[in-house]
VOSE-877598 format. One record per residue: x, y, z of N, C-alpha, C in turn; residue in three letters. Coordinates in pm, 1 decimal, padded with zeros to 6 digits. Layout:
<sites>
        npx        npy        npz       capx       capy       capz        cpx        cpy        cpz   residuo
          X          Y          Z          X          Y          Z          X          Y          Z       ala
...
</sites>
This chain:
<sites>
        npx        npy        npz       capx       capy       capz        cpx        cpy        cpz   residuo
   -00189.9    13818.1   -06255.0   -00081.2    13897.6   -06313.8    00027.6    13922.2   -06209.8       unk
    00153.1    13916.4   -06228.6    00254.4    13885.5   -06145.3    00268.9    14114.2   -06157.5       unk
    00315.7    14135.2   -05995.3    00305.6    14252.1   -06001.0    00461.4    14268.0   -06003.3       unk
    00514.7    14217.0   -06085.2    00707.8    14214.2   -06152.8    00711.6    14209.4   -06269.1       unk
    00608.4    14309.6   -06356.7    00549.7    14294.3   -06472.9    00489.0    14436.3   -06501.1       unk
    00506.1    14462.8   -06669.6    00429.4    14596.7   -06675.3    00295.5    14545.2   -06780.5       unk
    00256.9    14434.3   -06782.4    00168.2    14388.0   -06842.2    00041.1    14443.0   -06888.1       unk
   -00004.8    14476.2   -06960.8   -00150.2    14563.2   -06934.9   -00150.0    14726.5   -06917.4       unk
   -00023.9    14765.1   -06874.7    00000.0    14894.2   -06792.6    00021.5    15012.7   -06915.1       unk
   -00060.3    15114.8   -06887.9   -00043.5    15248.0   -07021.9    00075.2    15296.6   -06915.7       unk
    00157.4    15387.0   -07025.3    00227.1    15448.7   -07025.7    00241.5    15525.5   -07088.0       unk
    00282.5    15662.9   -07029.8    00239.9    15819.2   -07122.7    00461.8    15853.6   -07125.0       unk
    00504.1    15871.0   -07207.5    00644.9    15913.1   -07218.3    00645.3    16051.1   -07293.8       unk
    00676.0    16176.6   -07215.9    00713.6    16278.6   -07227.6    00837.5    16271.8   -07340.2       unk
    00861.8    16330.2   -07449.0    00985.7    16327.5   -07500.0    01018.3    16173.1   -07492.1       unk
    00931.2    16085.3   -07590.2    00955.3    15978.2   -07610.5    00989.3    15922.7   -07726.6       unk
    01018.5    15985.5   -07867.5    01057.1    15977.5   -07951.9    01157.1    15898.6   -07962.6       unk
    01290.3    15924.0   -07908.8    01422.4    15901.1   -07946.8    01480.5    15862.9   -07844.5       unk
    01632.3    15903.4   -07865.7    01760.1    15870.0   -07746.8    01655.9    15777.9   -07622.1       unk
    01684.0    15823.4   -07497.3    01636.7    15801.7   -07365.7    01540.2    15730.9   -07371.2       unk
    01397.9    15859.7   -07402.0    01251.3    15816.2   -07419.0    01243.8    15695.6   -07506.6       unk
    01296.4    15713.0   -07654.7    01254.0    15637.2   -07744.0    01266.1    15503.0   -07670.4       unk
    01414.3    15481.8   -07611.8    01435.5    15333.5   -07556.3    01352.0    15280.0   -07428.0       unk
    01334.0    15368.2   -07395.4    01257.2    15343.3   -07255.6    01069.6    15289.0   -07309.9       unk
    01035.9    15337.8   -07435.8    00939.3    15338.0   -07480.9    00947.8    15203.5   -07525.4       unk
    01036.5    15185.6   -07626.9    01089.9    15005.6   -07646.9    01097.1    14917.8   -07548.9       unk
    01159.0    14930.8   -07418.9    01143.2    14855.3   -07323.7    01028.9    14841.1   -07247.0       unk
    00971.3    14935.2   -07245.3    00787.7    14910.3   -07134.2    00716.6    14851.9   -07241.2       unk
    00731.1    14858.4   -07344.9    00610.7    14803.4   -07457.1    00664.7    14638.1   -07451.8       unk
    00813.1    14631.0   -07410.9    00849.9    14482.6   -07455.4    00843.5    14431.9   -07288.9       unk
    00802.2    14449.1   -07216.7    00745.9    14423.6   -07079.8    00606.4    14401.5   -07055.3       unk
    00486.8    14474.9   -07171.5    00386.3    14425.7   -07179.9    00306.7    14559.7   -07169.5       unk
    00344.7    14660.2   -07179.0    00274.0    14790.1   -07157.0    00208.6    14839.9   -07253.2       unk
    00184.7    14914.0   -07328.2    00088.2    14976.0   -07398.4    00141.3    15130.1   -07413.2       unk
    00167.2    15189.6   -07529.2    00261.3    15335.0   -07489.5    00223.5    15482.3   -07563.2       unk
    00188.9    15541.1   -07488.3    00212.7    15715.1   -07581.0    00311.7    15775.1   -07576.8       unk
    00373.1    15791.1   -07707.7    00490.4    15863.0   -07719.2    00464.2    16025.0   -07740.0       unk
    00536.2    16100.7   -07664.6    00492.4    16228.0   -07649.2    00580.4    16317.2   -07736.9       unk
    00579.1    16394.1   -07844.0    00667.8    16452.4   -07921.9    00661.4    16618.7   -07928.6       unk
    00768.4    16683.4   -07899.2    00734.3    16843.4   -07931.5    00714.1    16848.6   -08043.1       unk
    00737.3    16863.5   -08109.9    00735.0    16914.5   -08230.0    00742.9    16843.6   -08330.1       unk
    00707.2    16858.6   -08480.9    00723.0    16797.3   -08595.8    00871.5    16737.4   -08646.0       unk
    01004.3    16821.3   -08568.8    01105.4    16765.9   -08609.7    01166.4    16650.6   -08553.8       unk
    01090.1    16597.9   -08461.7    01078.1    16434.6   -08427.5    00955.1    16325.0   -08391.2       unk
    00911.1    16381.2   -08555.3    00803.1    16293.5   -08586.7    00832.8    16165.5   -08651.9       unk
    00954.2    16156.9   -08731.2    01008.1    16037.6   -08804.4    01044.1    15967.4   -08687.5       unk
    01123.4    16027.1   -08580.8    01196.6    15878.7   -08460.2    01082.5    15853.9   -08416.5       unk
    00988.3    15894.6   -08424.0    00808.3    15906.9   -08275.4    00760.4    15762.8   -08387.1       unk
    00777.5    15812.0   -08503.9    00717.9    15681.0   -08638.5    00786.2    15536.8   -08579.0       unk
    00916.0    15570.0   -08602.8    01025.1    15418.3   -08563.3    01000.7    15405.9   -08433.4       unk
    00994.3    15456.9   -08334.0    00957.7    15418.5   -08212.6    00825.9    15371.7   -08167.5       unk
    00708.8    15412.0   -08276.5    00599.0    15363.7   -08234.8    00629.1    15216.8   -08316.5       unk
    00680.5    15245.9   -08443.8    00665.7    15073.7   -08490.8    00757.9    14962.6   -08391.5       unk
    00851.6    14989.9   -08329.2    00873.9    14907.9   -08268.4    00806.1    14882.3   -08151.9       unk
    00756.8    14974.4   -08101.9    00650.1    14936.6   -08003.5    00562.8    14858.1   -08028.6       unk
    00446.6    14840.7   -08177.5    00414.4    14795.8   -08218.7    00408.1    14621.4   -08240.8       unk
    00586.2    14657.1   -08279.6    00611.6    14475.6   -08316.5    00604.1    14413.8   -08170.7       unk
    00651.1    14476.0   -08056.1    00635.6    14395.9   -07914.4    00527.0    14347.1   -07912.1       unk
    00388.6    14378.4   -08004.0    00261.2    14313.2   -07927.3    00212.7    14442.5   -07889.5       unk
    00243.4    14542.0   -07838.8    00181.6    14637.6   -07781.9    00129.9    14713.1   -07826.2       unk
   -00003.6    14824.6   -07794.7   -00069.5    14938.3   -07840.3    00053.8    15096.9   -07824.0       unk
    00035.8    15133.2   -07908.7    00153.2    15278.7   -07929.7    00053.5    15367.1   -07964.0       unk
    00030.7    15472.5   -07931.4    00000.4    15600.2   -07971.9    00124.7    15708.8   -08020.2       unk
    00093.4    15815.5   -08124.2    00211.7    15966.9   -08128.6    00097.5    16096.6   -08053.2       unk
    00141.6    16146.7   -07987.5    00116.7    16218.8   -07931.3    00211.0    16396.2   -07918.9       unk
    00127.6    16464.2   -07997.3    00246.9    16623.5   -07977.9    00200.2    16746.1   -07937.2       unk
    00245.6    16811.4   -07843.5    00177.9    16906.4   -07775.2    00332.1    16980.0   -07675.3       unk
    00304.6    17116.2   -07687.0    00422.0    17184.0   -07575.8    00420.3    17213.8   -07465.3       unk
    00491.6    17080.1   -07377.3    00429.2    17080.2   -07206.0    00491.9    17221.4   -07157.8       unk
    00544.9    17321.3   -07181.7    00526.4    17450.5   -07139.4    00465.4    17522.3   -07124.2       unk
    00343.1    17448.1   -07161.7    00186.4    17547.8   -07160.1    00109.1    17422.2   -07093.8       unk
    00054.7    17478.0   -06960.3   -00028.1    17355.0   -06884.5   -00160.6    17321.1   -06979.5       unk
   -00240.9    17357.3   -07006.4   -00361.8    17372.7   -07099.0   -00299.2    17228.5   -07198.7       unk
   -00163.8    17255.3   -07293.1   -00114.9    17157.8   -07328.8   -00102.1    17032.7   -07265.3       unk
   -00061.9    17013.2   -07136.9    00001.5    16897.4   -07086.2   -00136.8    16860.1   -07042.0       unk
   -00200.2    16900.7   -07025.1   -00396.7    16825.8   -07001.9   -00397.7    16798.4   -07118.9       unk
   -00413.9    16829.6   -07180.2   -00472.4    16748.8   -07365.7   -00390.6    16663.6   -07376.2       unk
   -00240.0    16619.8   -07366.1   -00177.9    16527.9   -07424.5   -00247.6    16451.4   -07303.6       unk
   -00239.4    16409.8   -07155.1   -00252.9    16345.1   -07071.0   -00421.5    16278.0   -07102.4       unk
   -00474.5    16368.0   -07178.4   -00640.8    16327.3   -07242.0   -00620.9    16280.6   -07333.0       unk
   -00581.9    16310.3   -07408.7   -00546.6    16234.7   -07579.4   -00460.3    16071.1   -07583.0       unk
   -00366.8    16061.6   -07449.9   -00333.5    15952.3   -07409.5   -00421.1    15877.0   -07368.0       unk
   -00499.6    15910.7   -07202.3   -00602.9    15782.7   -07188.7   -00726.4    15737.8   -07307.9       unk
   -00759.1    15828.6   -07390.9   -00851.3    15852.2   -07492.2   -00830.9    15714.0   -07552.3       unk
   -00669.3    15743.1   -07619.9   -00596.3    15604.8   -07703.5   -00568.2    15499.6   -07636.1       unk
   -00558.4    15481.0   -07492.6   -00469.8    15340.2   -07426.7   -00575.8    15340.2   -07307.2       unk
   -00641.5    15450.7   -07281.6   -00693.9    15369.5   -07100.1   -00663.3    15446.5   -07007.0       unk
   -00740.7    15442.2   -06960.0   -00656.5    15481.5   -06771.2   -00524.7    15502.5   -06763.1       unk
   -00420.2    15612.4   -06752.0   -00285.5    15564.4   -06746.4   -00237.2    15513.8   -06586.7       unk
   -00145.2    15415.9   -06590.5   -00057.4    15382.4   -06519.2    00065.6    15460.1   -06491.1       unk
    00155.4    15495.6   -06552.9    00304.2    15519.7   -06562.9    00346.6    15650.1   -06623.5       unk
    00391.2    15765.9   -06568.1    00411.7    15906.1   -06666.8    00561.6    15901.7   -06630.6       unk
    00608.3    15901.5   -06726.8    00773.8    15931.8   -06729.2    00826.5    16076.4   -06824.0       unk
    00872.7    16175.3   -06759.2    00943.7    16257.4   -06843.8    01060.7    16260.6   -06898.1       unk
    01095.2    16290.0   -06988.0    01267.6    16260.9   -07028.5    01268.0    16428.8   -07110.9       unk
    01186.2    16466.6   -07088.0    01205.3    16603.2   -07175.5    01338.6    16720.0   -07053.9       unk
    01408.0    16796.9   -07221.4    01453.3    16849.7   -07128.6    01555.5    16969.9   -07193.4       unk
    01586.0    17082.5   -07188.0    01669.9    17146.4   -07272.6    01819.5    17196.0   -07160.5       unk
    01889.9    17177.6   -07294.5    02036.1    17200.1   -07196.3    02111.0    17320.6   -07266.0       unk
    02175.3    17423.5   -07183.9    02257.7    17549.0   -07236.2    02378.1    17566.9   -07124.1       unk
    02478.6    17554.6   -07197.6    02598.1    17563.9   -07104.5    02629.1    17743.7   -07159.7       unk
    02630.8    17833.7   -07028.0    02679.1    18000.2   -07069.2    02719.2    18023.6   -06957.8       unk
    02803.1    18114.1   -06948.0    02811.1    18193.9   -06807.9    02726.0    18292.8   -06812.7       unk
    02683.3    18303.1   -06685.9    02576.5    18389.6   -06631.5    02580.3    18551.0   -06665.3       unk
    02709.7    18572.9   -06686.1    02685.6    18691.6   -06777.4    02692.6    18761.1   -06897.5       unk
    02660.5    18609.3   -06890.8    02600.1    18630.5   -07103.9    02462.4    18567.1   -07101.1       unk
    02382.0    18497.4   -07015.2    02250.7    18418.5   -07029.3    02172.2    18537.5   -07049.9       unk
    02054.6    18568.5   -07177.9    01950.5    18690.3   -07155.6    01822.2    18626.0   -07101.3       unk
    01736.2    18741.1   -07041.0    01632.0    18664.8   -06976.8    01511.2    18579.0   -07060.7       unk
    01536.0    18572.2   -07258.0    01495.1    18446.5   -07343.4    01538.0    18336.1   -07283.3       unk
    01680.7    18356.1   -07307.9    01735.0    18226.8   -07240.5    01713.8    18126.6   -07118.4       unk
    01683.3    18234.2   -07007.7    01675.0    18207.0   -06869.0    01503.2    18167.7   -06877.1       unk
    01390.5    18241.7   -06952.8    01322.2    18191.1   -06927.0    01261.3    18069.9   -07003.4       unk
    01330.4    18021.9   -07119.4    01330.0    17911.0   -07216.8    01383.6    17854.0   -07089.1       unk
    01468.4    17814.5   -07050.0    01532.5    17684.9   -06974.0    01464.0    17664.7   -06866.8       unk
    01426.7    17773.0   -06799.5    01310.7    17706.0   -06640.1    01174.2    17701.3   -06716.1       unk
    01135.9    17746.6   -06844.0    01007.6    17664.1   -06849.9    00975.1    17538.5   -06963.7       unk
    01125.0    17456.2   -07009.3    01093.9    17352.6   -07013.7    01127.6    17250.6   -06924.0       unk
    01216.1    17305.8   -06823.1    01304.7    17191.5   -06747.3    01235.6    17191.1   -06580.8       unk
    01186.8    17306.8   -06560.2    01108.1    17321.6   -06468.6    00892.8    17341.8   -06451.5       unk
    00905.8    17419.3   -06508.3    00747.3    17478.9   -06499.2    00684.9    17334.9   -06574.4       unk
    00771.9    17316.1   -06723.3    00696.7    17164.3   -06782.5    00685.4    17040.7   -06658.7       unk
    00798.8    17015.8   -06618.8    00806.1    16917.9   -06515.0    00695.8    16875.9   -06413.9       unk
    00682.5    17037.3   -06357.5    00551.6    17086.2   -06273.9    00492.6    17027.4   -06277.3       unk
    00379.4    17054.4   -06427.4    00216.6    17031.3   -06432.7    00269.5    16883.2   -06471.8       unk
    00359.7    16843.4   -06526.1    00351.8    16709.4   -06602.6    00312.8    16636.1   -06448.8       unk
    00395.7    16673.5   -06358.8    00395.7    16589.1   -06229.1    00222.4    16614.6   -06202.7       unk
    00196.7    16761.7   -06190.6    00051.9    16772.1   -06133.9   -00063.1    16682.6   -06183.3       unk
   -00046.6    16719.3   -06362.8   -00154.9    16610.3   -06429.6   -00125.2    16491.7   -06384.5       unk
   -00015.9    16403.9   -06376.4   -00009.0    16272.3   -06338.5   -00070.7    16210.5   -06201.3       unk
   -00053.9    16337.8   -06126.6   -00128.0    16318.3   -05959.0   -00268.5    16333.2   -06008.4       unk
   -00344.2    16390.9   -06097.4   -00464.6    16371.7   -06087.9   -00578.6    16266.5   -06204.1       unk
   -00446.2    16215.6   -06259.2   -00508.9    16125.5   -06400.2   -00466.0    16024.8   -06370.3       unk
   -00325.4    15963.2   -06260.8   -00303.1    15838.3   -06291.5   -00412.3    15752.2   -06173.4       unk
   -00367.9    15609.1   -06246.9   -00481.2    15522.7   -06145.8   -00398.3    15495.6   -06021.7       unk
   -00448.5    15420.7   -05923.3   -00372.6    15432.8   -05806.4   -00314.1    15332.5   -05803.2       unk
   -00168.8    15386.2   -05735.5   -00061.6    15243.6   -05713.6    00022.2    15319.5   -05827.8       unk
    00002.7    15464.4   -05939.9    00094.0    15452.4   -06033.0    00257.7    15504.7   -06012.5       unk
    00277.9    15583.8   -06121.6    00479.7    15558.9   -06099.2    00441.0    15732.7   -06174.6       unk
    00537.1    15831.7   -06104.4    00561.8    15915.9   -06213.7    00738.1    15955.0   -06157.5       unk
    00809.4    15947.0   -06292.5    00884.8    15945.5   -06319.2    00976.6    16045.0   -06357.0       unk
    01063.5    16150.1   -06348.3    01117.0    16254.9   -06361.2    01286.5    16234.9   -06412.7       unk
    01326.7    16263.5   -06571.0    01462.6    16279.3   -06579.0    01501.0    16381.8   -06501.0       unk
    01612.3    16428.7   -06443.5    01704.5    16524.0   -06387.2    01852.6    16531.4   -06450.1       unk
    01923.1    16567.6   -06355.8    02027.9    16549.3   -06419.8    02170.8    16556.8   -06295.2       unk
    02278.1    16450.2   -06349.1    02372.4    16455.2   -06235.1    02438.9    16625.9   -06178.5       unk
    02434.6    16715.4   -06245.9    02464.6    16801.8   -06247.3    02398.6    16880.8   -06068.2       unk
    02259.1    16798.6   -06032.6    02201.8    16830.1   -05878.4    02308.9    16884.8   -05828.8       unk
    02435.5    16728.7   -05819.2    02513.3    16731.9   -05702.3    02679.9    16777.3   -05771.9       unk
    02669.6    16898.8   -05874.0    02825.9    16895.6   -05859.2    02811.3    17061.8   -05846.3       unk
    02946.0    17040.2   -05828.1    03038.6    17273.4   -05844.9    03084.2    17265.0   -05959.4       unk
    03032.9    17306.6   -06044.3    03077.1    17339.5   -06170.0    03010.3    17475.7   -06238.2       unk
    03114.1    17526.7   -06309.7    03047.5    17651.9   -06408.6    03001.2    17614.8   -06514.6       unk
    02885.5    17719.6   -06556.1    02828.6    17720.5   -06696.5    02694.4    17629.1   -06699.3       unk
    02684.8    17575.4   -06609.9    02531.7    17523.9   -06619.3    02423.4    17571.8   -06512.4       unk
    02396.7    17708.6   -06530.1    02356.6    17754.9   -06385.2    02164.3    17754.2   -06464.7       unk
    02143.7    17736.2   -06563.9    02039.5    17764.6   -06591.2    01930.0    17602.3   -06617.0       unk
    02057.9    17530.9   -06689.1    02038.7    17412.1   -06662.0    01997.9    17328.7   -06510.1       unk
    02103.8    17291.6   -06433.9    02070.3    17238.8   -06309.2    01987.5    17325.0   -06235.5       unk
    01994.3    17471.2   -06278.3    01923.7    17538.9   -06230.5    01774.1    17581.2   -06232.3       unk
    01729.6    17486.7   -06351.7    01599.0    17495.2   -06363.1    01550.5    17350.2   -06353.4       unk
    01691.4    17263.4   -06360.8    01602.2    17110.3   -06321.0    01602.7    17077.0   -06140.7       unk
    01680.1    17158.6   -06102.9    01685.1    17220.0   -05917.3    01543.1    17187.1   -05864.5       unk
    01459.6    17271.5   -05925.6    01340.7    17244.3   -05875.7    01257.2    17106.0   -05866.8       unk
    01324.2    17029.5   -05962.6    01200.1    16910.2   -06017.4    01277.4    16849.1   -05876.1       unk
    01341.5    16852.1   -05789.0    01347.6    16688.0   -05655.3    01263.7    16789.7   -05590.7       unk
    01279.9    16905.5   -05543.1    01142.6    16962.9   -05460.0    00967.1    16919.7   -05487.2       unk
    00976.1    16924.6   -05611.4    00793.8    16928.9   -05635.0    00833.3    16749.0   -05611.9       unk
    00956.0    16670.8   -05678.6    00910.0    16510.7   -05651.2    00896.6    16500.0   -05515.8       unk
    00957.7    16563.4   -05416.3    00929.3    16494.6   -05290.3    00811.2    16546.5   -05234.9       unk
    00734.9    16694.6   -05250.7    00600.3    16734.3   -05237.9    00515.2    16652.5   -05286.5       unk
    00528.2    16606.6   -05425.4    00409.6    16529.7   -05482.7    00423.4    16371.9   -05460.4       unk
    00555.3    16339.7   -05370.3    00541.7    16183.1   -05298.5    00435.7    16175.7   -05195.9       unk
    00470.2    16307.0   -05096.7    00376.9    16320.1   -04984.6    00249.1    16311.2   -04976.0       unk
    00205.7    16416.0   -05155.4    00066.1    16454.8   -05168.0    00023.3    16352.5   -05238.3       unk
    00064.6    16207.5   -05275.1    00010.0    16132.4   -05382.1   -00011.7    15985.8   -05291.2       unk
    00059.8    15984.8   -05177.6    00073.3    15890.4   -05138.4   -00048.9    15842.9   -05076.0       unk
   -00134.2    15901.4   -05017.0   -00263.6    15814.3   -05012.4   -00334.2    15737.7   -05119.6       unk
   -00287.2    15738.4   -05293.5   -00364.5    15689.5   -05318.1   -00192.5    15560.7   -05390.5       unk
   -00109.1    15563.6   -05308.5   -00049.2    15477.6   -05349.7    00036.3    15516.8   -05477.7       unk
    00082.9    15631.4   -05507.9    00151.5    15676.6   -05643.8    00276.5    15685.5   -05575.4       unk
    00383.9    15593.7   -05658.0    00542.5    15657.4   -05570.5    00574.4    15764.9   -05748.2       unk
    00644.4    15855.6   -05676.2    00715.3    15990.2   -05740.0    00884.1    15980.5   -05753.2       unk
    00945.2    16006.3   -05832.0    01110.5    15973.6   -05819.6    01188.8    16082.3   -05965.2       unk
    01314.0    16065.4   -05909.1    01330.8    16141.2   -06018.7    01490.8    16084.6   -06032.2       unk
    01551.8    16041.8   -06134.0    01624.7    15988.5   -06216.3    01732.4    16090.8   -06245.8       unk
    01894.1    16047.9   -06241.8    01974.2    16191.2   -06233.4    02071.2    16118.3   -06326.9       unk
    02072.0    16100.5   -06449.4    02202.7    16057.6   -06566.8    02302.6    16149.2   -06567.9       unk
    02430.1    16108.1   -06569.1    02546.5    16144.5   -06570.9    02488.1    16206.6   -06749.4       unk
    02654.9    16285.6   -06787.6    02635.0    16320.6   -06913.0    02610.3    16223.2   -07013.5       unk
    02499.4    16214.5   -07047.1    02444.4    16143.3   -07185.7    02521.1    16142.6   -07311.4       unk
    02572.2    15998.0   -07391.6    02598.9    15991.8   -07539.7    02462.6    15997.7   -07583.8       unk
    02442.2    16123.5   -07636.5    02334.0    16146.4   -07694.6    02371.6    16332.9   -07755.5       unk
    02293.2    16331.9   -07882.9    02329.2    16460.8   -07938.6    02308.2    16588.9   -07823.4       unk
    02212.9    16528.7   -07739.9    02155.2    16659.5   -07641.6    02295.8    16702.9   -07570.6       unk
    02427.1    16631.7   -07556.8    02506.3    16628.6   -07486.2    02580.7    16739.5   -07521.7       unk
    02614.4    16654.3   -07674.6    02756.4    16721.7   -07731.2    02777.3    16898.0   -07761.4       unk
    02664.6    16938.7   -07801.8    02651.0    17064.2   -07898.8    02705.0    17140.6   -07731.9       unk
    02690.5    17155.0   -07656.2    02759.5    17218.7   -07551.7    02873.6    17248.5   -07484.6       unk
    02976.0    17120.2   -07569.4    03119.3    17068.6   -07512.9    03229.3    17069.1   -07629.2       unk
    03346.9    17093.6   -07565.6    03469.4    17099.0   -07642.6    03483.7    16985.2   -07616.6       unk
    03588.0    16886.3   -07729.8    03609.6    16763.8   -07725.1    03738.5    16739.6   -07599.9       unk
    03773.9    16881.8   -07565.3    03817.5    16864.2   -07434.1    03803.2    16845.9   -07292.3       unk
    03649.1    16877.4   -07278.0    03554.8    16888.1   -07179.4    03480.9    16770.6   -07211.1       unk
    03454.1    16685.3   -07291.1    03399.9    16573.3   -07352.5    03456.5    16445.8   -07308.8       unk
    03642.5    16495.2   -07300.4    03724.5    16364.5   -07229.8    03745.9    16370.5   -07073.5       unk
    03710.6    16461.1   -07061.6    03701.2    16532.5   -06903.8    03588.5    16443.6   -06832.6       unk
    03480.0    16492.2   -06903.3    03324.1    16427.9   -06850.8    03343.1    16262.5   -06855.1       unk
    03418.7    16209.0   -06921.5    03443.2    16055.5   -06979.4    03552.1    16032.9   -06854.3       unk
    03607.0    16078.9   -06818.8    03733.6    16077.4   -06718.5    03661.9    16026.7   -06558.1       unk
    03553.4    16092.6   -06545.3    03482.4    16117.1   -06443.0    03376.7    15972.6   -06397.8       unk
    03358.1    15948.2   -06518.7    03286.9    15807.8   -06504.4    03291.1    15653.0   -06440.4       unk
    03274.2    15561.7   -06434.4    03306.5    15421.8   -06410.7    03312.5    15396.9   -06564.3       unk
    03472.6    15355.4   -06537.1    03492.9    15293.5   -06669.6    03535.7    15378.2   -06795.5       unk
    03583.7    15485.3   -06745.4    03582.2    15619.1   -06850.9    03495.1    15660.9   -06945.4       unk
    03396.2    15637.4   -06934.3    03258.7    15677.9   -07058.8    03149.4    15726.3   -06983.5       unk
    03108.3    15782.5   -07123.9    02993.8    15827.7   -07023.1    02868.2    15769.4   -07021.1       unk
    02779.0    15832.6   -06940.9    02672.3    15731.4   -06933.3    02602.0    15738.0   -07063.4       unk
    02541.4    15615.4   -07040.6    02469.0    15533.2   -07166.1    02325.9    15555.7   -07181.7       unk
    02247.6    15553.9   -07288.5    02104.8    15553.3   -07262.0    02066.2    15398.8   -07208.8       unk
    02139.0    15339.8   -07260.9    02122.7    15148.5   -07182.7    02126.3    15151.6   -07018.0       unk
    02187.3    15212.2   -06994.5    02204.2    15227.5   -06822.2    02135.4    15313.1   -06797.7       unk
    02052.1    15423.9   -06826.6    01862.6    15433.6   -06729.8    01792.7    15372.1   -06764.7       unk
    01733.1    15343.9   -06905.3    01638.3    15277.2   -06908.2    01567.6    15127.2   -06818.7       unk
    01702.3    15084.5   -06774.4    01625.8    14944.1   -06701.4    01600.3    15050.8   -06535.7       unk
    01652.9    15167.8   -06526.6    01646.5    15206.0   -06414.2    01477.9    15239.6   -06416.1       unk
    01454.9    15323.6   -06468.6    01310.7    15399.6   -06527.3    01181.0    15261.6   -06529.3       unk
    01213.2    15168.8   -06591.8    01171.6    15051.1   -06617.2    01152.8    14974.8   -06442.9       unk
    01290.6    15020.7   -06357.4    01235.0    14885.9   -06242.3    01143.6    14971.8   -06138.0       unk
    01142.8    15095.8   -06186.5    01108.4    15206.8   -06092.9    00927.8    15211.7   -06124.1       unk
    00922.1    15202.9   -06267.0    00771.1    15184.0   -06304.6    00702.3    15060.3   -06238.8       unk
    00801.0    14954.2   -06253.5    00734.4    14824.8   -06186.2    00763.7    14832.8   -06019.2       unk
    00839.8    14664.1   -05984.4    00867.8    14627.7   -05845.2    00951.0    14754.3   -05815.5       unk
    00982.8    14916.7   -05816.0    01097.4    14957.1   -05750.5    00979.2    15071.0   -05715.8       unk
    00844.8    14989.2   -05679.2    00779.2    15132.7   -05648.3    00744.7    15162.0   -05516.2       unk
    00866.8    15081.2   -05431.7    00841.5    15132.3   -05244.8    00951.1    15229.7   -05298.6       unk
    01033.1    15278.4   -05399.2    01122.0    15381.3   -05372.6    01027.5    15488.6   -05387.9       unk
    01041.6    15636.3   -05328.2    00931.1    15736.8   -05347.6    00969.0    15871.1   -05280.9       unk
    00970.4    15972.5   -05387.8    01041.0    16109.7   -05313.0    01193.8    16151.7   -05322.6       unk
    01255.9    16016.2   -05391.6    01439.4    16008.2   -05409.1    01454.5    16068.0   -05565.5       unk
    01556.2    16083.4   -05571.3    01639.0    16145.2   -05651.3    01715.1    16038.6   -05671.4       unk
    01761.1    15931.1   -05748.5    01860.5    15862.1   -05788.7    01980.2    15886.0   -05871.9       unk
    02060.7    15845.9   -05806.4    02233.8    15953.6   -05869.4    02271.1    15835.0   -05984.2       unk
    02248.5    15811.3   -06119.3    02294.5    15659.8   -06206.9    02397.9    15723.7   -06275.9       unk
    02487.9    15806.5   -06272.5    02567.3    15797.1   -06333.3    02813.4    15749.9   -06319.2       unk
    02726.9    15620.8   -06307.4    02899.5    15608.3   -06325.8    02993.8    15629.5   -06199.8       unk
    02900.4    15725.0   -06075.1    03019.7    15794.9   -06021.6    03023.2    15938.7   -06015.4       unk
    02995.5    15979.7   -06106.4    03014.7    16108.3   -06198.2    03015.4    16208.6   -06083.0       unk
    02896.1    16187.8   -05981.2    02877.6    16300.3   -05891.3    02770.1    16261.0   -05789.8       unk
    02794.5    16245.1   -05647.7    02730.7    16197.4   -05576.7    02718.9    16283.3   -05456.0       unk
    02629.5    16261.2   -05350.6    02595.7    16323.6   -05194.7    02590.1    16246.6   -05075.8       unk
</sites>
């Protein structure tokens, strides 16, 4: 088996339903992988359906999988209910993630603590279970967001709770690396994707598009092969934060 290949390889996708995940789920299955799609909730059980059937037609094994990684107890059962269906996993990728643009003195502490415990505390254990379930040599994978590296208002709860996820990735590069697991975490410019819009005036929308390569914004087509080379051959990268968007915002 050529190791430039996801052949054989399970893969567990956090928020794999749709946008991001869904495609990223399409592409490892059409590489040769085998996939659990991970869904919150019932109101994306129909894309988790279309995404498993296309997984499906690649040849590949698909599982649906739903459980709320905000509760660790949860993120062990899905990470069990995955190898249960596919095997040993190889590959944990998160794409989960909630976004609230407010100024800080209007955020209440619902708010504040909804956003650090899906964008952070979930991140956590997702990373922890993966250090102790995947096989060795695997990939775990972390969306973020370009937002790391800019000065901007109104997303203090946002970047501010995905802040944490390059700390625990570069802790859990250190702590994983004896058995050969590289850790990384993935930083998309603003997403065409619904998660985007509900936050933005169509004036702040041409703004974010302004900022880009090429005036648009980033694409779900432009991570997925990122996520994808990172699972396979891109796994001497380990502990980085990768900036893919456009330009948008760099260090």
């Amino acid at each position: 088996m050529s190791e430039h290949t996801l052949e054989d390889k399970k893969v567990l996708i956090a928020g794999g339903a749709k946008n991001l995940g869904g495609l990223i789920a399409r592409q490892v299955a059409g590489a040769g992988a085998d996939v659990a799609i991970h869904v919150h909730s019932d109101s994306s059980r129909a894309e988790a359906e279309q995404t498993l059937a296309a997984v499906e037609a690649a040849g590949a094994t698909g599982t649906i999988l739903q459980g709320d990684l905000t509760v660790p107890a949860e993120v062990t059962r899905v990470f069990a209910e995955a190898e249960a269906a596919l095997g040993t996993l190889d590959i944990a990728v998160n794409t989960a993630g909630k976004v609230l643009r407010k100024p800080i003195v209007e955020t209440t502490e619902d708010e504040y603590d909804a956003m650090f415990d899906i964008n952070s505390k979930a991140a956590y254990f997702f990373i922890q279970e993966a250090g102790k379930r995947l096989a060795d040599g695997g990939r775990i994978i972390t969306i973020v967001t370009a937002l790391l590296a800019a000065f901007t208002d109104g997303y203090s709860t946002y970047a501010g709770g995905k802040s944490p996820v390059e700390h625990f990735t570069r802790a859990a590069a250190k702590e994983f690396a004896g058995r050969g697991l590289s850790v990384t975490a993935v930083a998309p410019g603003p997403m065409d994707t619904p998660f985007f819009y509900g936050q933005e005036t169509p004036e702040r929308v041409e703004f974010h598009k302004s900022q880009g390569l090429g005036g648009r914004l980033t694409q779900i087509e432009d991570i997925a092969p990122i996520v994808r080379f990172l699972a396979s051959e891109g796994g001497w990268i380990t502990g980085q934060t990768i900036f893919a968007n456009g330009g948008y915002t760099t260090r």
